[in-house]
C-alpha positions in Angstrom: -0.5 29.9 12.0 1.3 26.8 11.1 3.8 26.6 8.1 3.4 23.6 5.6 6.7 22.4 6.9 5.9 22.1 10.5 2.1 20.5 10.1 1.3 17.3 9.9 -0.5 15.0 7.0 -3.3 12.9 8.1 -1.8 9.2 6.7 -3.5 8.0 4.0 -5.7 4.8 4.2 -4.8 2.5 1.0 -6.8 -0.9 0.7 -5.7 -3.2 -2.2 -8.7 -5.1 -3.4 -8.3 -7.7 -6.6 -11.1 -9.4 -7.9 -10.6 -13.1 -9.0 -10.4 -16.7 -8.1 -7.6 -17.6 -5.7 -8.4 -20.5 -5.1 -5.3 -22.2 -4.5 -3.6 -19.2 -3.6 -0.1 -19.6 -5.2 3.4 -17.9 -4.7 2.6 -15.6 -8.1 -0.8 -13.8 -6.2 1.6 -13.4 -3.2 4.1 -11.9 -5.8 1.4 -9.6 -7.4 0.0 -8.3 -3.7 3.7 -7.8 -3.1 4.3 -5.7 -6.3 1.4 -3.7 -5.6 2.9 -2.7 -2.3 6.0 -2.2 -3.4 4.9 0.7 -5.8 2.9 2.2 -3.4 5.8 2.5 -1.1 8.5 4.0 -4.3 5.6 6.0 -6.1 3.6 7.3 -3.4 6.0 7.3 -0.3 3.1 5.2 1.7 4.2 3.8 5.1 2.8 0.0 5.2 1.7 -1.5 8.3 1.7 -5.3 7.7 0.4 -6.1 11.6 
């Protein structure tokens, strides 16, 4: 029997979706995608892969 310590979390799968025109795409809906990361990574502890 394993002890919560020593087993492993299956990582968790996060997809941001946002509905909308971007159409140009500007530097403020990079900003939002960016903001939406970054509190995901302080709130949740999420590992990001950007590749």
């Amino acid at each position: 029997m394993q002890s919560d310590k020593k087993r492993k979390m299956a990582p968790t799968r996060v997809i941001l979706f946002s509905c909308g025109s971007y159409n140009p795409p500007t530097n403020m809906h990079l900003r939002m995608f960016g903001t939406y990361i970054s509190f995901l990574i302080i709130n949740i502890s999420l590992f990001v892969n950007t590749s």
